[in-house]
C-alpha positions as CSV (number, residue, x, y, z in Angstrom):
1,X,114.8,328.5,-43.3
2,X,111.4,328.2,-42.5
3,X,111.9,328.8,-38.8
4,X,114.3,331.6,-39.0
5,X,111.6,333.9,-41.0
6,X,108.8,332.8,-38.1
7,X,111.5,334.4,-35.6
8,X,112.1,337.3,-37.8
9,X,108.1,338.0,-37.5
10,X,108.4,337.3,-34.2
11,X,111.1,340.1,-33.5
12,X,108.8,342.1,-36.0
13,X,105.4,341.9,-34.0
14,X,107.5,342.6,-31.0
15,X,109.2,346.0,-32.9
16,X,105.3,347.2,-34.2
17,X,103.6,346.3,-31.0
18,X,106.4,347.9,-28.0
19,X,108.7,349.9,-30.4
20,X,105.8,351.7,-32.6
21,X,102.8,351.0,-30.3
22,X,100.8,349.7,-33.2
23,X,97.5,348.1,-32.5
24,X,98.0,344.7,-31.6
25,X,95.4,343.5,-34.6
26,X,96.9,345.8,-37.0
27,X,100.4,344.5,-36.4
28,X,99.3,341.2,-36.6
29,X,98.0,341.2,-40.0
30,X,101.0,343.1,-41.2
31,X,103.3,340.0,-39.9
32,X,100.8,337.7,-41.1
33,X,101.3,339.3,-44.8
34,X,105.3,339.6,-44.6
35,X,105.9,336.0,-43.2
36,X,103.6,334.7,-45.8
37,X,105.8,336.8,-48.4
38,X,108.9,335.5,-46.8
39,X,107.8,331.4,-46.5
40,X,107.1,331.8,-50.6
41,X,103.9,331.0,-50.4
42,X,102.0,332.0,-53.7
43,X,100.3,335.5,-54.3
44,X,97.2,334.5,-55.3
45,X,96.5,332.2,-52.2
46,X,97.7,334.9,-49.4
47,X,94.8,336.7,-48.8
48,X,92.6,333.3,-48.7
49,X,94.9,331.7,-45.8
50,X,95.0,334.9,-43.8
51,X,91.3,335.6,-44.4
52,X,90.4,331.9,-44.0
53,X,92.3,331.7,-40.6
54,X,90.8,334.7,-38.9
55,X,87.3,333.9,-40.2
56,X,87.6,330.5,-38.8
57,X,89.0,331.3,-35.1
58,X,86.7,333.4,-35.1
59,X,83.6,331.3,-36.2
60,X,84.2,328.9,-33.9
61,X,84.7,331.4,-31.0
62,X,82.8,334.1,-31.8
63,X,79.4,333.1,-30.5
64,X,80.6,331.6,-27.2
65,X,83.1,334.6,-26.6
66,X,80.3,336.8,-27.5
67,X,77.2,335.2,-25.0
68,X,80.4,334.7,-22.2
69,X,81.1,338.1,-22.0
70,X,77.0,338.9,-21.9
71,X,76.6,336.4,-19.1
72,X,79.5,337.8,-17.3
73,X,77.9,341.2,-17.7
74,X,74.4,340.3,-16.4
75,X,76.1,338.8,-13.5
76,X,78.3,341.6,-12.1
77,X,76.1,344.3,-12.5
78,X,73.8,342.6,-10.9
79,X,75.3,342.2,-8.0
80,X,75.5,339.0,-8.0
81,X,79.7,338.1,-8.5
82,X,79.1,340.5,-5.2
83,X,76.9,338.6,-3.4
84,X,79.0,335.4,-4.2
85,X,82.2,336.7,-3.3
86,X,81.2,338.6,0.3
87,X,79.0,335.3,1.1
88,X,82.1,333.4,0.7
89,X,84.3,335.4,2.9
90,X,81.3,335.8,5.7
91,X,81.0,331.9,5.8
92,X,85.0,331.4,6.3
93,X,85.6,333.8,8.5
94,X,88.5,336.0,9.3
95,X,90.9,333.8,9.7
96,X,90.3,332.0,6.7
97,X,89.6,334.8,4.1
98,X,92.4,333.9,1.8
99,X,90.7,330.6,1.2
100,X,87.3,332.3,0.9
101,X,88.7,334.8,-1.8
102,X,90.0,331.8,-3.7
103,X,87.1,330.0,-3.9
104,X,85.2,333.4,-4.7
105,X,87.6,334.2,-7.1
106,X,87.5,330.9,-9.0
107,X,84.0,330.8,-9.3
108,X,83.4,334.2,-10.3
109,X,86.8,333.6,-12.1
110,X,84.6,330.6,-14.3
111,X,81.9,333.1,-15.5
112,X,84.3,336.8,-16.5
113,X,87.3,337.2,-18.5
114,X,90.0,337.7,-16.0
115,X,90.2,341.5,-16.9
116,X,86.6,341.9,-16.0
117,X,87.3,339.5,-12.7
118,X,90.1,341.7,-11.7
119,X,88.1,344.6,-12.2
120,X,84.9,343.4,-10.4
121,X,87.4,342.1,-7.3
122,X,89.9,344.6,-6.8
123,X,87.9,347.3,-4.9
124,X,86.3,344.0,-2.6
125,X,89.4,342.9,-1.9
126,X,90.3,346.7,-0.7
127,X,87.5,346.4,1.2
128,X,88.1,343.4,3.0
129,X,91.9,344.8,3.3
130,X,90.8,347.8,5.5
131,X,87.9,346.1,7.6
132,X,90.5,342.9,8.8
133,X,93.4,345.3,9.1
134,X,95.3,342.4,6.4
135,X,97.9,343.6,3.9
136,X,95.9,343.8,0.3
137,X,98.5,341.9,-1.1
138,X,97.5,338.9,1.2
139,X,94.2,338.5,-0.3
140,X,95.7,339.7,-4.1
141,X,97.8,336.9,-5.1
142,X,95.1,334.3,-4.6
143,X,92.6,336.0,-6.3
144,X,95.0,336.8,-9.3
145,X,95.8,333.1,-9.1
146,X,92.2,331.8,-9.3
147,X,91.5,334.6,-12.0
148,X,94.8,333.5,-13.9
149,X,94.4,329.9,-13.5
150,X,90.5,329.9,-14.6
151,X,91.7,332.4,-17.9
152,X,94.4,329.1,-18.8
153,X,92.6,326.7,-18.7
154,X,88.8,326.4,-18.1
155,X,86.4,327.3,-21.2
156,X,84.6,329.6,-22.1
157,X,87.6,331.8,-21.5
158,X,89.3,332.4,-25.0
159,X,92.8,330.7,-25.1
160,X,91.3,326.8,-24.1
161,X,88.2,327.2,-26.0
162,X,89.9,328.1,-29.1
163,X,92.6,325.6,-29.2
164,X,90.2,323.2,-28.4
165,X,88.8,324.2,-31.7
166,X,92.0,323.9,-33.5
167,X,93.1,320.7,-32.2
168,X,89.8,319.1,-32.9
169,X,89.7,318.3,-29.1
170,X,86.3,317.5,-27.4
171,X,86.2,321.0,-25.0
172,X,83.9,319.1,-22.1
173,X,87.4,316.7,-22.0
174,X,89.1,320.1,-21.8
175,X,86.6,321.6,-18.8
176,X,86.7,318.4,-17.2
177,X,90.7,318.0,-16.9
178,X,90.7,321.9,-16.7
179,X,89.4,321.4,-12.8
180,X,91.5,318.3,-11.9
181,X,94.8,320.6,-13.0
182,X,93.3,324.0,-12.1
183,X,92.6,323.0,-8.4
184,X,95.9,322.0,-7.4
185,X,97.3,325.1,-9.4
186,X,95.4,327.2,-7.6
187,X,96.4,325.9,-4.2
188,X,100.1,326.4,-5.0
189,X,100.6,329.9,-6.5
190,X,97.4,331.3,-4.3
191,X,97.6,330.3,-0.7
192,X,101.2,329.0,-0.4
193,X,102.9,330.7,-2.6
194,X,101.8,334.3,-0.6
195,X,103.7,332.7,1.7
196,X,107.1,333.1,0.2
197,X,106.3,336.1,-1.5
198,X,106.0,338.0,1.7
199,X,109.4,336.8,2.2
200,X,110.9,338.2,-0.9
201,X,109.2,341.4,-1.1
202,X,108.3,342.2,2.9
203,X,107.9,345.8,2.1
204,X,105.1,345.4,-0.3
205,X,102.8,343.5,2.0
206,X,102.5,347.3,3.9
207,X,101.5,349.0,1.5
208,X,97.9,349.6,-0.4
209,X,96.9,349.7,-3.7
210,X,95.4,352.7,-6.4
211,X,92.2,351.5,-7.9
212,X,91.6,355.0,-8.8
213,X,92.4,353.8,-12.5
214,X,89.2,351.6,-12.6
215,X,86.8,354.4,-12.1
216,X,83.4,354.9,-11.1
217,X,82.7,351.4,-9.7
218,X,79.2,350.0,-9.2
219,X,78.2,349.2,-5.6
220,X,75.5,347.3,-4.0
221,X,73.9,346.9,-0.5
222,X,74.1,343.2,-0.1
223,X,70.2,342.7,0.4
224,X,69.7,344.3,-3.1
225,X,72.0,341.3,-4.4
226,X,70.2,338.6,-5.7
227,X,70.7,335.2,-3.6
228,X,74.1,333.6,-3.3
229,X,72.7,330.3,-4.6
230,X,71.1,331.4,-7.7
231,X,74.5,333.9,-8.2
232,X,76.4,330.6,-8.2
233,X,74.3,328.2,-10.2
234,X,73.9,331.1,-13.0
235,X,77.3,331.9,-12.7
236,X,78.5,327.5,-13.0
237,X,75.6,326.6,-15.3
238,X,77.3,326.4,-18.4
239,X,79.8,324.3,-16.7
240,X,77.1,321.7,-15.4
241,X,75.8,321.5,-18.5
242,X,79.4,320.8,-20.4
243,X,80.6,318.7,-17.5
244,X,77.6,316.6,-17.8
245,X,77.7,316.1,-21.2
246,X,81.1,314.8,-21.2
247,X,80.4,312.4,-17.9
248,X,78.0,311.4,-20.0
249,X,79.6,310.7,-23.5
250,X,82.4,308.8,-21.6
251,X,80.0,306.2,-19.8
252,X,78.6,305.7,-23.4
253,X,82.2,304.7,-24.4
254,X,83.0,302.5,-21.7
255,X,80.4,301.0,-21.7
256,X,80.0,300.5,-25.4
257,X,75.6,301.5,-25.1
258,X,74.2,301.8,-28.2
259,X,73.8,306.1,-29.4
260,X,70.3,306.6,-29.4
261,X,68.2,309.9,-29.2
262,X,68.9,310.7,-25.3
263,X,73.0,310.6,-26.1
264,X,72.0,313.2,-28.9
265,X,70.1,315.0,-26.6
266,X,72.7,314.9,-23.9
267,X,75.6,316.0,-26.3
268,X,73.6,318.6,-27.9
269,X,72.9,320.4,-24.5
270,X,76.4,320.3,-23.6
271,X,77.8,321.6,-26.6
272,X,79.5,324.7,-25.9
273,X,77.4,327.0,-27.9
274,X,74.3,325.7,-26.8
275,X,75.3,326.0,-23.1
276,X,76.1,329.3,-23.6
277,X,72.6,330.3,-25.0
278,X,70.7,328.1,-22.5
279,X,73.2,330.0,-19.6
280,X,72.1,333.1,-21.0
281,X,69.0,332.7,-21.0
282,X,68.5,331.6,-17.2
283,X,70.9,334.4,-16.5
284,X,68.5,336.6,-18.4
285,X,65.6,335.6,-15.9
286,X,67.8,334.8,-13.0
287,X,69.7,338.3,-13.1
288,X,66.8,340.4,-14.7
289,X,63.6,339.5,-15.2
290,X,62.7,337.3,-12.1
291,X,64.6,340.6,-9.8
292,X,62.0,343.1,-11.6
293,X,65.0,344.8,-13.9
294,X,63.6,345.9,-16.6
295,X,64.2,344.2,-20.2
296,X,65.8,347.2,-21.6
297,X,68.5,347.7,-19.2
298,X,69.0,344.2,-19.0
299,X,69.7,344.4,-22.7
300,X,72.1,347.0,-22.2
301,X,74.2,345.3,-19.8
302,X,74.2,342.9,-22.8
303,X,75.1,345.3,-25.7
304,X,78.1,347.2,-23.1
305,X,79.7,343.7,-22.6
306,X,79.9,343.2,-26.7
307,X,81.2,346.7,-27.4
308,X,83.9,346.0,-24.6
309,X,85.2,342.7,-26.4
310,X,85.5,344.1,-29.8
311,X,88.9,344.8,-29.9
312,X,89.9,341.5,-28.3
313,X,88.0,339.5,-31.2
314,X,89.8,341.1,-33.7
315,X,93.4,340.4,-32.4
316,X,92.2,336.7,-31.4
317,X,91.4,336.9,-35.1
318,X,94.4,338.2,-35.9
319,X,96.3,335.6,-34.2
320,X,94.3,332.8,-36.0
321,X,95.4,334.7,-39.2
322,X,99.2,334.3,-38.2
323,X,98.6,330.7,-37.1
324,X,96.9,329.7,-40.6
325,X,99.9,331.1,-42.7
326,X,102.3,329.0,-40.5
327,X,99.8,326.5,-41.1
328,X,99.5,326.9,-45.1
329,X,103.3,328.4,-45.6
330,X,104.7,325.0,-44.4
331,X,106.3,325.6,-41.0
332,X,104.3,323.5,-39.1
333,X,105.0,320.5,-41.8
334,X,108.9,321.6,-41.1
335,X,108.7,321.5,-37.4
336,X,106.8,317.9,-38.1
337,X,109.6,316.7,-39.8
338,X,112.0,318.2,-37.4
339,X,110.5,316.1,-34.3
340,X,109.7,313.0,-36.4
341,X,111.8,310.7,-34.6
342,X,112.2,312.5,-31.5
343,X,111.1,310.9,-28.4
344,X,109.9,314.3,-26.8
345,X,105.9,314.3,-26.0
346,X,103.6,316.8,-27.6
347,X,102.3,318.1,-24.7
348,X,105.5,318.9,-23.8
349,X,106.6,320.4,-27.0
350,X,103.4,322.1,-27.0
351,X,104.0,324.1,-23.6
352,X,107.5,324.4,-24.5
353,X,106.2,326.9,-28.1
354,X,104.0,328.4,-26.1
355,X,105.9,329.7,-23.6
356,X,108.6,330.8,-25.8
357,X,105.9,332.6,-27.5
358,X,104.6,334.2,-24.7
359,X,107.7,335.5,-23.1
360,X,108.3,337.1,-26.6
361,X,105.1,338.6,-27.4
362,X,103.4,338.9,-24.5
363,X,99.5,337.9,-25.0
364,X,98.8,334.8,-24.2
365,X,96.4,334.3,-26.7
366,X,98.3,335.0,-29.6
367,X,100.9,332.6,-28.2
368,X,98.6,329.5,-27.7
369,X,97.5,330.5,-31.2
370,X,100.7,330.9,-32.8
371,X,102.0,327.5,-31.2
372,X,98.7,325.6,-33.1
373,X,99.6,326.4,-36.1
374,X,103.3,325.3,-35.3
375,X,101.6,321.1,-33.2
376,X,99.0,320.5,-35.7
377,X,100.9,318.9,-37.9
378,X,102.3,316.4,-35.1
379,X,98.9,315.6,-33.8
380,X,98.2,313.3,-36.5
381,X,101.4,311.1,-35.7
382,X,100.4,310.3,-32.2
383,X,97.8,309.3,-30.3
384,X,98.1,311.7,-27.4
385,X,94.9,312.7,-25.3
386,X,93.6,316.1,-27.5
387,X,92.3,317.7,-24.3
388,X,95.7,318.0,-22.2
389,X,97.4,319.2,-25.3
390,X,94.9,322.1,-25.0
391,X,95.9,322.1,-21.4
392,X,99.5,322.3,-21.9
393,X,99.3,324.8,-24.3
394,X,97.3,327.1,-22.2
395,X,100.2,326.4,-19.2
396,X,102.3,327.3,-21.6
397,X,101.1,330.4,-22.5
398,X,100.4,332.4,-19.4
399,X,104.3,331.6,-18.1
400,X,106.6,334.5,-17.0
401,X,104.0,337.7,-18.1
402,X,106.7,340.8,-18.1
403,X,106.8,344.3,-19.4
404,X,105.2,343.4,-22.7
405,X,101.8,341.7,-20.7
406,X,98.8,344.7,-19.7
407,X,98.5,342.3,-16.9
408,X,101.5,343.1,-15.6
409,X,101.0,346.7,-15.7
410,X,97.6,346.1,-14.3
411,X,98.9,344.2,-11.1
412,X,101.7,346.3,-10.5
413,X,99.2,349.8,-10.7
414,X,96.2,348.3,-8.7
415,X,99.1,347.0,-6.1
416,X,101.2,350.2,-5.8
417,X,104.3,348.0,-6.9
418,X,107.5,348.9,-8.3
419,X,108.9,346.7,-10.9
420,X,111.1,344.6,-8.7
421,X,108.3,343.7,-7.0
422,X,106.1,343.3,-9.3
423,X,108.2,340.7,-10.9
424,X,108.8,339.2,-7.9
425,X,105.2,338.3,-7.1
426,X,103.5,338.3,-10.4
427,X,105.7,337.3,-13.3
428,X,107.0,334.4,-10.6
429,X,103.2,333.6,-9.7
430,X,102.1,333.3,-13.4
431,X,105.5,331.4,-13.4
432,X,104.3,328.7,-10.9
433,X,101.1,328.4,-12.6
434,X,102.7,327.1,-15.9
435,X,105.0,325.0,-14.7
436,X,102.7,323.6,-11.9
437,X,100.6,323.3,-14.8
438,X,102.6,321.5,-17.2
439,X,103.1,318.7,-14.0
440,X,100.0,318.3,-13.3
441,X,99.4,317.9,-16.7
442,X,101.7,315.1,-17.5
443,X,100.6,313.0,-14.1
444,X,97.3,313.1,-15.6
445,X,98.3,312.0,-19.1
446,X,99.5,308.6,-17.1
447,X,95.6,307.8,-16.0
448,X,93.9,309.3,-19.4
């Protein structure tokens, strides 16, 4: 029973993690070990899958993970996700700041980690909040929706870019769709769906936030900023690059041209590691040396955003560990033969895993990981487009965030919610993403 011991883990990850408040790594591995035990697998080749599966998330994610956390470092303390965001919400205007803290938060939302977005936009949204006399929950939602959205499905953030990996997918395919869905998804659960959350939770939309929690926060006066175009093209570049990498490659198919050296060229610049070095690099000038900062702090903007992702690497490691011994215990050749001759479509299965996984353990990256090692196997028996299986998963996994999500703890503090409301407005709007998502998704898969 095969899946009946993967639910047992599952129950046991959920007792370590909430019951004993074990680290999330630590309590990874442990499961990793015990369903390995319990799938039969031999003793001798244990230790190889779990080690093989975290040292090859990891390799493949590591270096990008690593350089997008630096670039999205350089950036903010810079000042220049500042410049970006108040230049956005001057050029709107007042009474069409929700849309400008959207698009602000999208784009800044490309660049950071959406823990490190929130961070950097809570106390300018509180700003905002008390110079236009608007409730901070009016401005909150879209920004957690562009944050949110951006962290599903757009690489360099972790959950896409790693499944890319593991599905073999091309990750500029993944970028590229990543907008046409994100967009869209944004629009609903930001703008309109404030809109019927003021309705369900009036009381809430009175009442300001505590950002105490975040603590010392780095200001800026605005002409110490560097320029809003150069915030914005350091802050995208790794994007161009990717996006025109991929524009590229599928002329090359259409059209049937010949590869020569330019295609190589072209493909090599927009692979995602070498974006990411070339990014950091101009972000190096852009952000530091062309501003006069000093190459020593620079680096240390650098060095703080590596020490602050440590953690994170490890359990992302951890959940490529679980995934492999799914992988090499056989339950992902059991769910195969399961949906052999089912007519249901592997995107769909795909966010279906995922979101069961995610409302039981509560990180969305350990879910999206956990459901690869479960749709690899089906991948090879159908010739479904890579890239929006990636997308689905990544729907998939940020549905319905609850008690067992630090996000959720995080919106509800920085908001001054209770739990009701909480749930009401942020488990619904992560929700909406997911299943906006998941449509998007599959209207797509129609054209691609």
């Amino acid at each position: 029973m095969p899946l009946a011991i993967v639910a047992i883990g599952i129950v046991a990850l959920l007792i370590l993690i909430m019951g004993l408040k074990l680290n999330t790594f630590v309590s990874l591995i442990i499961v990793a070990f015990g369903v390995a035990l319990g799938l039969g697998m031999p003793l001798d080749n244990i230790v190889a899958s779990i080690e093989g599966g975290l040292g090859g998330t990891l390799g493949h994610l590591a270096l990008i993970f690593g350089l997008g956390a630096m670039l999205g470092s350089l950036i903010a303390d810079s000042g220049g996700a500042q410049r970006i965001a108040m230049t956005l919400i001057d050029k709107f205007g007042e009474k069409n700041i929700q849309w400008a803290v959207v698009v602000a938060s999208f784009i800044i939302g490309v660049a950071l980690f959406f823990e490190v977005g929130l961070v950097l936009l809570i106390p300018i949204i509180f700003s905002i909040s008390r110079q236009l006399r608007v409730s901070v929950l009016y401005l909150g939602i879209p920004m957690a929706a562009a944050l949110s959205v951006t962290h599903g499905f757009l690489p360099p953030h972790p959950g896409p870019t790693v499944i890319a990996g593991e599905y073999g997918a091309n990750i500029g395919e993944v970028l590229l769709y990543g907008f046409i869905i994100a967009i869209p998804t944004v629009i609903l659960a930001g703008p309109l769906f404030t809109k019927i959350a003021k309705k369900l939770v009036p009381d809430s939309f009175n009442r300001t936030g505590d950002i105490a929690s975040l603590g010392e926060q780095k200001t800026f006066k605005l002409e110490d900023t560097p320029g809003f175009g150069i915030s914005v093209f350091t802050a995208m570049f790794p994007v161009i690059l990717m996006a025109i990498a991929t524009v590229v490659t599928m002329i090359q198919k259409t059209t049937g041209a010949d590869d020569n050296a330019m295609f190589s060229i072209i493909r090599f610049v927009g692979n995602a590691s070498t974006a990411m070095v070339l990014s950091l690099l101009l972000a190096v000038y852009t952000m530091g040396i062309a501003r006069k900062i000093p190459m020593k702090a620079v680096m240390e903007s650098c060095s703080k955003a590596i020490a602050s992702i440590g953690m994170m690497l490890l359990i992302i490691g951890g959940g490529g560990a679980f995934k492999q011994v799914l992988i090499d215990g056989g339950v992902g050749d059991y769910v195969a033969e399961i949906f052999t001759d089912t007519t249901i479509s592997p995107i769909i299965l795909a966010w279906m895993i995922a979101a069961i996984l995610r409302i039981a353990l509560g990180s969305a990256t350990v879910a999206a990981l956990t459901t690869a090692g479960l749709v690899i196997p089906l991948l090879g028996t159908t010739d479904v487009n890579l890239a929006l299986v990636v997308l689905a998963t990544g729907a998939g996994s940020v549905i319905a965030s609850h008690v067992n999500d630090a996000g959720f703890w995080m919106f509800k503090e920085f908001f001054g919610l209770t739990l009701k409301e909480t749930f009401a407005t942020w488990t619904l709007l992560e929700t909406i993403i997911s299943v906006a998502g998941l449509v998007f998704i599959l209207l797509l898969s129609l054209f691609v």
